[in-house]
Backbone as JSON, one array per atom type, in Angstrom:
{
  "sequence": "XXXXXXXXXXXXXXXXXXXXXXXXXXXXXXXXXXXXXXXXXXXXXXXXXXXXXXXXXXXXXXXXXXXXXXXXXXXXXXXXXXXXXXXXXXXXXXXXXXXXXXXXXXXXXXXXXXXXXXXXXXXXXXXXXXXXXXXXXXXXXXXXXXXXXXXXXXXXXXXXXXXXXXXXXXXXXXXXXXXXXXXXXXXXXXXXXXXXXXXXXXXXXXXXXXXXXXXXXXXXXXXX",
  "N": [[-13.21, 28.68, 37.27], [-10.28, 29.75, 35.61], [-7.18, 32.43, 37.02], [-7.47, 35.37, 35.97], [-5.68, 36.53, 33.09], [-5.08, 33.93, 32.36], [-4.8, 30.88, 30.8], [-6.45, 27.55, 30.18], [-4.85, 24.79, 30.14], [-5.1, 22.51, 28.57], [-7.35, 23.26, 27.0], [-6.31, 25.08, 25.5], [-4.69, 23.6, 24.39], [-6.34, 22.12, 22.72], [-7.31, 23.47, 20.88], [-9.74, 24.75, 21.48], [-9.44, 27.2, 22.69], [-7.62, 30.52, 21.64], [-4.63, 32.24, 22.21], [-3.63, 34.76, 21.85], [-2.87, 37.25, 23.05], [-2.47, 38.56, 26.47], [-4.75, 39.26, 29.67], [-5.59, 42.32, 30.11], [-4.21, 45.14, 32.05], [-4.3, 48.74, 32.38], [-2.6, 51.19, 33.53], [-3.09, 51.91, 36.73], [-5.74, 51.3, 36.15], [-8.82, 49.49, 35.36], [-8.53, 45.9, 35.53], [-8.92, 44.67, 32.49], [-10.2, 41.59, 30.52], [-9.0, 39.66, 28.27], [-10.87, 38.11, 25.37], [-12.6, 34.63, 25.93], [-12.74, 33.49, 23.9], [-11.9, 32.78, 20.15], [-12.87, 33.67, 17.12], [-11.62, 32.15, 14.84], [-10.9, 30.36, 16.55], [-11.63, 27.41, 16.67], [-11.72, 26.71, 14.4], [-9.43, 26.76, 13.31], [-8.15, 24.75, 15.38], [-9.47, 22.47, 14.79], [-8.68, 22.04, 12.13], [-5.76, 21.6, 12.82], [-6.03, 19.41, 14.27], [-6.59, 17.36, 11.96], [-4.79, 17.49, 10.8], [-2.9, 16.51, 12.05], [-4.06, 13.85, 12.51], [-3.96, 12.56, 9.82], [-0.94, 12.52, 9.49], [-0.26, 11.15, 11.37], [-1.76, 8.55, 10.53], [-0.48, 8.43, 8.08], [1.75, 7.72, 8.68], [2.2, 5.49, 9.97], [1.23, 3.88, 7.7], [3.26, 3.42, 6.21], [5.26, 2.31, 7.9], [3.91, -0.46, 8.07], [3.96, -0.48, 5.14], [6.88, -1.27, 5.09], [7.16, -2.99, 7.16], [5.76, -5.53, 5.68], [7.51, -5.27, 2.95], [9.86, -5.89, 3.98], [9.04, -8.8, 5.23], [8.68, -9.92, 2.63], [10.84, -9.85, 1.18], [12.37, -11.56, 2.68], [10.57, -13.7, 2.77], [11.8, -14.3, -0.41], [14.1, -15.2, 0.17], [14.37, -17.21, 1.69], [13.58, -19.44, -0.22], [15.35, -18.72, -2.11], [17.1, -20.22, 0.02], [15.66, -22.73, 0.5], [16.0, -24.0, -2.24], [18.65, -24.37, -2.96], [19.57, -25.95, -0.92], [18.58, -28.11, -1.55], [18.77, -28.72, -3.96], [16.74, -29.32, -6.3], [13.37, -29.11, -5.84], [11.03, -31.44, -5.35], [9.04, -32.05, -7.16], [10.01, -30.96, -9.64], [11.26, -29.05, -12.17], [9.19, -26.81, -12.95], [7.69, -25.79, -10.98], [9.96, -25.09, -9.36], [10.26, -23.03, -10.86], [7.64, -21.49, -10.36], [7.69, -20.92, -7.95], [9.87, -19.52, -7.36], [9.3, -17.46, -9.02], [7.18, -16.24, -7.8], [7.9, -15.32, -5.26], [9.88, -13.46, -6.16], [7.88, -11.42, -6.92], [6.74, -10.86, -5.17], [8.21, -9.54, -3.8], [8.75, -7.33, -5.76], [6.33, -6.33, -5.98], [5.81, -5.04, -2.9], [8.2, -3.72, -2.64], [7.44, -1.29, -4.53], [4.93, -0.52, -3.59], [5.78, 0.11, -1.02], [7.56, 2.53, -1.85], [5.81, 4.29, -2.58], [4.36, 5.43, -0.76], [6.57, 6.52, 0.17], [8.56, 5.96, 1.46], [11.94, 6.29, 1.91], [14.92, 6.1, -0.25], [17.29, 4.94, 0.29], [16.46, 3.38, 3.02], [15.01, 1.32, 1.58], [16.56, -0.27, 0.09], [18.15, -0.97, 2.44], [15.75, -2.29, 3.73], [15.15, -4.65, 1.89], [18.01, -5.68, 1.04], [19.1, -5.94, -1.44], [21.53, -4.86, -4.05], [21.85, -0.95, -4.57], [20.85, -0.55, -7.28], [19.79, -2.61, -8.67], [17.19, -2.53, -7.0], [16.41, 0.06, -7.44], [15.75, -0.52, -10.52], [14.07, -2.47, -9.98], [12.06, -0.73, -9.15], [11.45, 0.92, -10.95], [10.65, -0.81, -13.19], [7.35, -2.28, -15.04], [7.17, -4.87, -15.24], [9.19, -7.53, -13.56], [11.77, -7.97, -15.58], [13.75, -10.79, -17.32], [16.82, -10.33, -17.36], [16.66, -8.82, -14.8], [15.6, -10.83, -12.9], [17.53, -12.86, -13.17], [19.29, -11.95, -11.46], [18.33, -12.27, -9.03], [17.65, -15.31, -8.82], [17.52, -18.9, -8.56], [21.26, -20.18, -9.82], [20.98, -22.27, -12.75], [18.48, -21.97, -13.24], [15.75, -21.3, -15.14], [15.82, -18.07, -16.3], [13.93, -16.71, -17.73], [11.82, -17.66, -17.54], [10.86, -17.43, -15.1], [10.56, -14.85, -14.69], [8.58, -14.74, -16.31], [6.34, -16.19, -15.36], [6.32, -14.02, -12.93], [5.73, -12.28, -13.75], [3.13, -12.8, -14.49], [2.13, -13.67, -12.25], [1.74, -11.02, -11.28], [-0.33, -10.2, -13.08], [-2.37, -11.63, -11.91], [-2.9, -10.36, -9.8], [-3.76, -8.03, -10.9], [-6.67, -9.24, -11.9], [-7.53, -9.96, -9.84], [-7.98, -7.72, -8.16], [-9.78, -6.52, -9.86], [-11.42, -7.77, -10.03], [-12.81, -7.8, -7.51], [-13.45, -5.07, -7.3], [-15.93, -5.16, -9.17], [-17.42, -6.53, -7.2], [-18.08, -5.31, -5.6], [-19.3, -3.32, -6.3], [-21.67, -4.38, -7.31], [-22.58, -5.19, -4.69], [-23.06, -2.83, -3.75], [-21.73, -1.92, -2.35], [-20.07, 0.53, -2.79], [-21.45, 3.09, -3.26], [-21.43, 4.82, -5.77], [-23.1, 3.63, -7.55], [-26.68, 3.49, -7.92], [-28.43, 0.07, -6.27], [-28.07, -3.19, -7.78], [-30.74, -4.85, -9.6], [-31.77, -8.09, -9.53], [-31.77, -9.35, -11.91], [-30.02, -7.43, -13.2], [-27.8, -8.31, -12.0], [-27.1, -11.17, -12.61], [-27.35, -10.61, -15.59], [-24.86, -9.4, -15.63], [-23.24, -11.82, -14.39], [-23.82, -13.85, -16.66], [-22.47, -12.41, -18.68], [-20.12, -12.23, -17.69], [-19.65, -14.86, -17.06], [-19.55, -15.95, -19.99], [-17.16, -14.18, -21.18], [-15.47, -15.54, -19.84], [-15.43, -18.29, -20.99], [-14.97, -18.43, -23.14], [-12.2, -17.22, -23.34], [-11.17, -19.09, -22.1], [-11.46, -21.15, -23.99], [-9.67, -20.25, -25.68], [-6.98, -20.87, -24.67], [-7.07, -23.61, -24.61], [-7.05, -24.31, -26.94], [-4.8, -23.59, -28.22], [-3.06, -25.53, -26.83], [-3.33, -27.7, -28.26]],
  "CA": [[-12.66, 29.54, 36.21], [-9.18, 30.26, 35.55], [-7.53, 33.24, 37.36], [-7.49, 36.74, 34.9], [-4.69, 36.25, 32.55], [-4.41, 32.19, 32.17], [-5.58, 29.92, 29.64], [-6.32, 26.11, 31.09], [-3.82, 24.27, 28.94], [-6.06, 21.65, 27.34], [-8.13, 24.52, 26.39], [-5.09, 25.77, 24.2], [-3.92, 22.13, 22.91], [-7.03, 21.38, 22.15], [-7.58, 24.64, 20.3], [-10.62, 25.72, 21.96], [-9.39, 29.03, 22.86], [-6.15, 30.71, 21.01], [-4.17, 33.07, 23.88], [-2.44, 36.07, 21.43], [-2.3, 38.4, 24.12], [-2.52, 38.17, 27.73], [-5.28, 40.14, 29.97], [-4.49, 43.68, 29.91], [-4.37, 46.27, 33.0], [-3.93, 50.17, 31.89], [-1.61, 51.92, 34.74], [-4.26, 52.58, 37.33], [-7.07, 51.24, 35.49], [-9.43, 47.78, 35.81], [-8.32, 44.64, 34.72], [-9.66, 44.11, 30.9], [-10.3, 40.57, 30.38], [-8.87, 39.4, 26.45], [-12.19, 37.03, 24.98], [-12.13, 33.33, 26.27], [-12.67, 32.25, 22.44], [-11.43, 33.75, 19.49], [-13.31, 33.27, 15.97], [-10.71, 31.37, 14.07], [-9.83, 29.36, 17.28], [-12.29, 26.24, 17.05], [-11.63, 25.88, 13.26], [-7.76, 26.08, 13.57], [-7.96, 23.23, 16.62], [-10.07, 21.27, 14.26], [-7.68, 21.78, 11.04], [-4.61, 21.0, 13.63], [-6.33, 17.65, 15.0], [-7.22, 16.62, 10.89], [-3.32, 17.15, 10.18], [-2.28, 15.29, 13.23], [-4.97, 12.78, 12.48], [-3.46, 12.32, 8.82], [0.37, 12.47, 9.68], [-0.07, 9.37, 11.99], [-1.58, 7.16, 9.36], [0.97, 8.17, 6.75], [2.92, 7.41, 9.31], [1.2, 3.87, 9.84], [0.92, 3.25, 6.5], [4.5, 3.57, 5.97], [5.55, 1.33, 8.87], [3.32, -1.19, 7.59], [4.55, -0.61, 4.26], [8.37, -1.1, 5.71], [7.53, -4.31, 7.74], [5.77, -6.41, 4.2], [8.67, -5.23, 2.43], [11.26, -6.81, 5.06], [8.6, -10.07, 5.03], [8.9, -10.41, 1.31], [12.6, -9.91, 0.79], [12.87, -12.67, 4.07], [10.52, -14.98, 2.2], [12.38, -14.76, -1.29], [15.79, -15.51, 0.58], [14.06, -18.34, 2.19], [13.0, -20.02, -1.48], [16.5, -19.52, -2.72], [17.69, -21.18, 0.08], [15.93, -24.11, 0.35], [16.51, -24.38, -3.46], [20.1, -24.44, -2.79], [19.87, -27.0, -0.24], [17.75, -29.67, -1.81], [18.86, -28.99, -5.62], [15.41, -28.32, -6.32], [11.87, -29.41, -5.85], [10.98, -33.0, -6.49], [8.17, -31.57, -8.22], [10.56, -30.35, -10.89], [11.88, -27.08, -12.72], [8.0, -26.13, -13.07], [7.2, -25.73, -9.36], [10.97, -24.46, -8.78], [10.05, -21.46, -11.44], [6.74, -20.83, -10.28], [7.82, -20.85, -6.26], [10.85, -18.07, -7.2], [8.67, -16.2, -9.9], [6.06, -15.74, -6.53], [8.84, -14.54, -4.35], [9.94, -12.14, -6.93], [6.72, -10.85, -7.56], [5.92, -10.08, -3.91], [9.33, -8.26, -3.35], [8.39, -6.55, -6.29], [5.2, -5.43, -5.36], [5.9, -4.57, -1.6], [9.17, -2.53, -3.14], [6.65, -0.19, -5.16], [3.98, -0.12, -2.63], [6.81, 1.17, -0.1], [7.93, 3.73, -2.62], [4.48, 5.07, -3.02], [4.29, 5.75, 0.37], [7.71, 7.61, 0.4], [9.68, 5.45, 1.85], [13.19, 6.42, 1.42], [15.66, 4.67, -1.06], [18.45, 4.12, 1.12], [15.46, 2.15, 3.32], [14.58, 0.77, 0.75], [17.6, -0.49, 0.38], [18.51, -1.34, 3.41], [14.69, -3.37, 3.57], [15.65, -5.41, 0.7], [19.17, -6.04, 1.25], [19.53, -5.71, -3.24], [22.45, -3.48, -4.35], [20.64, -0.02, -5.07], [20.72, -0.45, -8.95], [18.33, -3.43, -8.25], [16.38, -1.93, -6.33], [15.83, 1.02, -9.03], [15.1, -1.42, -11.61], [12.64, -2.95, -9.48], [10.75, 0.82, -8.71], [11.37, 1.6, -12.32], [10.21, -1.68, -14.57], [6.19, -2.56, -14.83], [6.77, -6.23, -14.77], [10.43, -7.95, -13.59], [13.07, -8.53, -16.72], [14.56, -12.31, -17.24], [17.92, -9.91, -16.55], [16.91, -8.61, -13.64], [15.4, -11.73, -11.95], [17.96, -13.87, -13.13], [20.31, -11.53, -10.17], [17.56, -12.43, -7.77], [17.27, -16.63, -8.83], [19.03, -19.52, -8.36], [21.78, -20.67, -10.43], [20.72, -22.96, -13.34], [17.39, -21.88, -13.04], [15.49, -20.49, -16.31], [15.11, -16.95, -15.73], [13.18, -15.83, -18.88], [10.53, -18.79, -17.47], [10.46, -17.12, -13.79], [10.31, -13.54, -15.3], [7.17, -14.45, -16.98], [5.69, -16.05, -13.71], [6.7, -13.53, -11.92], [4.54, -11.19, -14.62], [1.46, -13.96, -14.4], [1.25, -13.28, -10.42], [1.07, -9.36, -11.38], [-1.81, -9.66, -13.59], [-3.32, -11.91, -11.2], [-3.29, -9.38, -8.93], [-4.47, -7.31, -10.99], [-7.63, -9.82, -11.75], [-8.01, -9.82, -8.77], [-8.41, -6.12, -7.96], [-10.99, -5.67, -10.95], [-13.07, -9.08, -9.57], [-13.41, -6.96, -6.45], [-14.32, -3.88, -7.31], [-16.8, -5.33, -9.63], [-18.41, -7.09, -6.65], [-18.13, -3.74, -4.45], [-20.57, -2.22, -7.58], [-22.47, -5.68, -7.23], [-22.92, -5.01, -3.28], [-23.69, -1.67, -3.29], [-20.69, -0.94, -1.06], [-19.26, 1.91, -3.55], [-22.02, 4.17, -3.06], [-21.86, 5.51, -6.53], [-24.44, 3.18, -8.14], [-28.08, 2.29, -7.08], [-28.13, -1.3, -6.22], [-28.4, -3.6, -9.03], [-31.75, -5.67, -9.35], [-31.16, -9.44, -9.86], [-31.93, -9.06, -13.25], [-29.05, -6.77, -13.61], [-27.02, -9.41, -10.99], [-27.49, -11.95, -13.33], [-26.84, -9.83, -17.04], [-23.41, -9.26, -15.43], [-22.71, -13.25, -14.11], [-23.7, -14.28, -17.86], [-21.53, -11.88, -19.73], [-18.74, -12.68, -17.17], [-19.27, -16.21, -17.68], [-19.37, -16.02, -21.44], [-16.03, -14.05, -21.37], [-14.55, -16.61, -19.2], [-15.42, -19.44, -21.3], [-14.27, -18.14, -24.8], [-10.96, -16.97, -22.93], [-10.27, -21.0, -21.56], [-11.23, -21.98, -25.04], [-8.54, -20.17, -26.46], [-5.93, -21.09, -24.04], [-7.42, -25.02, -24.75], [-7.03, -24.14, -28.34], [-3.37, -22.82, -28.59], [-2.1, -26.6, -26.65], [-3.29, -28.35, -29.12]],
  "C": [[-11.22, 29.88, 36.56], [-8.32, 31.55, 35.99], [-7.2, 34.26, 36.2], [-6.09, 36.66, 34.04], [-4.29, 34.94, 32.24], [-5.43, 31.96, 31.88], [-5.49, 28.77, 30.36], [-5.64, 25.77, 29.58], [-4.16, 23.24, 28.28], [-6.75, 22.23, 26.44], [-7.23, 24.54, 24.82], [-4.95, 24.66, 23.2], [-5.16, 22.28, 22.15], [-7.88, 22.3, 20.8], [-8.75, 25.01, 20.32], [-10.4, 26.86, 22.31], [-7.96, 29.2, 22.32], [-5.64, 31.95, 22.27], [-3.14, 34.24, 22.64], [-1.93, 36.55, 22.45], [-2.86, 38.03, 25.86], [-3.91, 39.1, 28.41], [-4.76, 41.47, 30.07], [-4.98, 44.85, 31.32], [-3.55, 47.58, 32.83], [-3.67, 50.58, 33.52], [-3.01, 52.95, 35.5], [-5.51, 52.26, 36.65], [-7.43, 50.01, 35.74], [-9.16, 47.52, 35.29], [-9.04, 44.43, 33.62], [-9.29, 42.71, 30.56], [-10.13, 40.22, 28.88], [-10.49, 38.27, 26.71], [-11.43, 35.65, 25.14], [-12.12, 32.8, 24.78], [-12.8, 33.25, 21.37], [-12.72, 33.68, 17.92], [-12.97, 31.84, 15.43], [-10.32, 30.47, 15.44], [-10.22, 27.61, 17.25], [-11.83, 25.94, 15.33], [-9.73, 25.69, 13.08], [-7.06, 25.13, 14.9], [-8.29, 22.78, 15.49], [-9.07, 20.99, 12.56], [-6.37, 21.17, 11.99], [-4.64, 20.06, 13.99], [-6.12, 17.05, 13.34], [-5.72, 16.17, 10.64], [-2.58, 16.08, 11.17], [-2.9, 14.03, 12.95], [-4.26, 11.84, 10.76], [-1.68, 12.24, 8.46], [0.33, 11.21, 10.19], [-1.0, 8.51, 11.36], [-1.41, 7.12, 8.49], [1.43, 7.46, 7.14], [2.92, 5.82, 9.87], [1.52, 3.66, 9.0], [2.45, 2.76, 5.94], [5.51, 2.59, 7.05], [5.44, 0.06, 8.38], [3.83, -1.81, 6.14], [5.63, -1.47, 4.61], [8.3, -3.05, 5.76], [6.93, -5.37, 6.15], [6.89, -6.34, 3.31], [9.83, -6.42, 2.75], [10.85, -8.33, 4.63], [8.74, -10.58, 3.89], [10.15, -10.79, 0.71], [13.29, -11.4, 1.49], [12.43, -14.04, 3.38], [10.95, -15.46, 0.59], [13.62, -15.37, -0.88], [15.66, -16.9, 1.17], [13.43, -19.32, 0.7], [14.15, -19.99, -2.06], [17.44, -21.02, -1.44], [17.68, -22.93, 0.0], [15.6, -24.85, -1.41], [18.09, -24.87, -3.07], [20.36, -25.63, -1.99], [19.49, -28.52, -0.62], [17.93, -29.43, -3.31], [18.01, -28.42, -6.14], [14.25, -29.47, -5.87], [11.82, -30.56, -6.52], [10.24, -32.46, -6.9], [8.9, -32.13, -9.5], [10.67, -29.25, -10.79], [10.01, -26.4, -12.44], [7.81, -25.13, -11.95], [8.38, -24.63, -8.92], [10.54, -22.85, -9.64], [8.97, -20.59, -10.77], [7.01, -20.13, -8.69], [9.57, -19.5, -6.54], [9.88, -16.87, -8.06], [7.69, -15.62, -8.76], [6.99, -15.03, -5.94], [9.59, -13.43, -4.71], [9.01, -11.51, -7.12], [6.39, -10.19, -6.49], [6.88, -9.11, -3.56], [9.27, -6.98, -4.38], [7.56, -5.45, -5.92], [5.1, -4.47, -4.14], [6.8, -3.58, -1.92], [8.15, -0.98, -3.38], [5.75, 0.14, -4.36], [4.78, 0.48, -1.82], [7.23, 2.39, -0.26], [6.87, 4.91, -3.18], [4.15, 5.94, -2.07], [5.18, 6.5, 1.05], [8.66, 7.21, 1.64], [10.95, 5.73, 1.23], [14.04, 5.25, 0.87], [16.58, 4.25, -0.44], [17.72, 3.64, 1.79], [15.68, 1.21, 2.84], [15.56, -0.6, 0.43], [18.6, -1.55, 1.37], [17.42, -2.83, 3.9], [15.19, -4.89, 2.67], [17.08, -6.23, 0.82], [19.49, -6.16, -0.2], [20.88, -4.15, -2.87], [21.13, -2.46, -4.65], [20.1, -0.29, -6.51], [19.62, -1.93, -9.15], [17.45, -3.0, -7.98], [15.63, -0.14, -7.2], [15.43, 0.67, -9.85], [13.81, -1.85, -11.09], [11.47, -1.72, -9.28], [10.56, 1.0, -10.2], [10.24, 0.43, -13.64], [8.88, -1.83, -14.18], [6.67, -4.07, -14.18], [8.57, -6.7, -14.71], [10.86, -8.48, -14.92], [13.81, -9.51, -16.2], [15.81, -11.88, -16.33], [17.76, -9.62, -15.22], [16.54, -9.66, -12.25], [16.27, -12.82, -12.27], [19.16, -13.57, -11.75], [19.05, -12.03, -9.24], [16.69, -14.3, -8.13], [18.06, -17.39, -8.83], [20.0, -19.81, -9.13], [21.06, -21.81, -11.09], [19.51, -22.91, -13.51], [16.4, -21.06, -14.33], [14.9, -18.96, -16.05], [14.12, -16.28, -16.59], [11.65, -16.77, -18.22], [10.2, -18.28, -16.17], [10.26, -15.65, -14.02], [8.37, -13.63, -15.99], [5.9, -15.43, -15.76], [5.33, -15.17, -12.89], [4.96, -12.53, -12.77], [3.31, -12.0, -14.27], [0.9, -13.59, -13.07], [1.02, -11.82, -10.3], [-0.25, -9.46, -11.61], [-2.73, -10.53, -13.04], [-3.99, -10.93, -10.57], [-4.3, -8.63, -9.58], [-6.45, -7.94, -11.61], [-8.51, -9.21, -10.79], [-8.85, -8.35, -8.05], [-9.72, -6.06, -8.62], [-11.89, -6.76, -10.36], [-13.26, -8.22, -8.09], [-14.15, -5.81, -6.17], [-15.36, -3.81, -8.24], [-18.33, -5.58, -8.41], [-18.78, -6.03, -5.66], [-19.3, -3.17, -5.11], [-21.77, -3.11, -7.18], [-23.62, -5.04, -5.79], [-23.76, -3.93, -2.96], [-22.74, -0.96, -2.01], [-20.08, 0.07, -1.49], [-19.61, 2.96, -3.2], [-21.88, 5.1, -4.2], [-22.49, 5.09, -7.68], [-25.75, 2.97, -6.71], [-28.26, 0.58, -7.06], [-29.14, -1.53, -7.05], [-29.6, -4.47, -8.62], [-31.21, -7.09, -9.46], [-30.78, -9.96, -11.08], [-30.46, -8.84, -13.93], [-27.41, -7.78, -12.99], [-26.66, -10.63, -12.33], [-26.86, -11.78, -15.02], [-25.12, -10.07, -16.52], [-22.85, -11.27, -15.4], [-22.56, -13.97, -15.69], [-22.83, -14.06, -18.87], [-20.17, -12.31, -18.81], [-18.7, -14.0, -17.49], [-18.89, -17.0, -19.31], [-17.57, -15.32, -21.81], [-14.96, -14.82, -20.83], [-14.31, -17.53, -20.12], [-14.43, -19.51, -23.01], [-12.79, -17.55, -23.94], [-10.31, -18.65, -22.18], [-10.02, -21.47, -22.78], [-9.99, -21.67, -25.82], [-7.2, -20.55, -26.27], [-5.79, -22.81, -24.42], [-6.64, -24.88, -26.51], [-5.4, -24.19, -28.95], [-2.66, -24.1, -27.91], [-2.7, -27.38, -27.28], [-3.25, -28.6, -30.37]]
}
C-alpha cells in the first residue's frame, strides 16, 4: 500500500481512483486518510478511455483517408502520363475515355471521403496537387462536369464522354454498395432481420433476376 497521502500513478491514469484532495492532518490531531475510490472515479476513467479510444480512430481513419487520396491523385497523373507518351491506347479513344473517366472517379471519391472525415482543405489541397477551385468543385458536384474533367484530361480527349464514365463508375459503386447490403440482410450479418428461409432466399434471387433481365433488354433494345 501506498504511503498516507499518495495515489499510485496508474491508479490515477487509469482513473481508478480520482486524488481532489490530499490526506489531511488537523494541527495535533491523527492522520485522516481521504477514500481510495471516489464514486464518479471508475465511470469518468471509463468515459476518458471511450474518448481516447474514439479520437485515435478518427485519427486513423483520417490518415487512411489522407494516404487513398494521395494514391488516387498519383494514379490519375500516372494515366495522363502514359497517355501523353504513347498518344493513346491502341485500343482506341474508348479505352482512353474509360481508363481517365476511372482515374477521375477515384480522385473524386477519395476527395469526398477525405472531406467527410475533416480533413482540411488546404490538405486537401496539398493531397491532390488541383488548384483549390478544383478541388471545391470536386467536394461540391454529385457526379464530375465535362468542364471540370476536361481540366483534369488529356488534350484532345472527349471530355463530355469521360464525364459520363466517370458518372458510370459512381453508380457502380453505388450498385455495388446496395448488392452488399442486400446480401448482409441475406446472411443474417445485420442483425436486424431473422434469417431468411430459402424460400425467402430464392423469392429475392427471382425478383432480382427478373429486374436484371428486363433492365439488359432495354439497354439491347435502345442499340438497335
Amino acid at each position: 500500500m501506498p504511503p498516507p497521502g499518495r495515489r499510485d500513478a496508474a491508479e490515477v491514469a487509469n482513473g481508478a481512483v480520482a486524488v481532489p484532495y490530499p490526506d489531511y492532518r488537523a494541527p495535533g490531531g491523527p492522520l485522516v486518510a481521504q477514500p481510495r475510490s471516489w464514486p464518479w472515479a471508475d465511470s469518468c476513467g471509463f468515459e476518458f478511455r471511450r474518448r481516447m479510444s474514439a479520437t485515435a480512430a478518427s485519427e486513423s481513419a483520417r490518415a487512411e483517408a489522407e494516404r487513398q487520396l494521395a494514391a488516387a491523385a498519383e494514379r490519375h497523373r500516372e494515366v495522363l502520363a502514359s497517355m501523353q507518351e504513347s498518344g493513346r491506347p491502341e485500343a482506341g479513344q474508348h479505352i482512353a475515355v474509360k481508363s481517365v473517366g476511372r482515374a477521375v472517379q477515384l480522385v473524386s471519391f477519395a476527395l469526398k471521403r477525405a472531406a467527410e472525415l475533416d480533413v482540411a482543405f488546404d490538405r486537401l489541397v496539398e493531397l491532390t496537387g488541383w488548384e483549390p477551385d478544383l478541388v471545391r468543385e470536386g467536394l461540391e458536384a454529385a457526379t464530375p462536369e465535362p468542364w471540370f474533367v476536361a481540366r483534369l484530361a488529356p488534350p484532345g480527349i472527349d471530355a463530355r464522354a469521360v464525364a459520363e464514365a466517370a458518372a458510370a463508375f459512381e453508380a457502380i459503386g453505388r450498385l455495388r454498395d446496395l448488392t452488399q447490403r442486400a446480401l448482409a440482410d441475406v446472411d443474417g450479418g445485420a442483425g436486424e432481420l431473422p434469417p431468411p428461409a430459402a424460400a425467402d432466399i430464392d423469392d429475392l434471387h427471382d425478383r432480382w433476376e427478373t429486374a436484371w433481365r428486363a433492365w439488359r433488354e432495354g439497354l439491347e433494345s435502345r442499340e438497335t
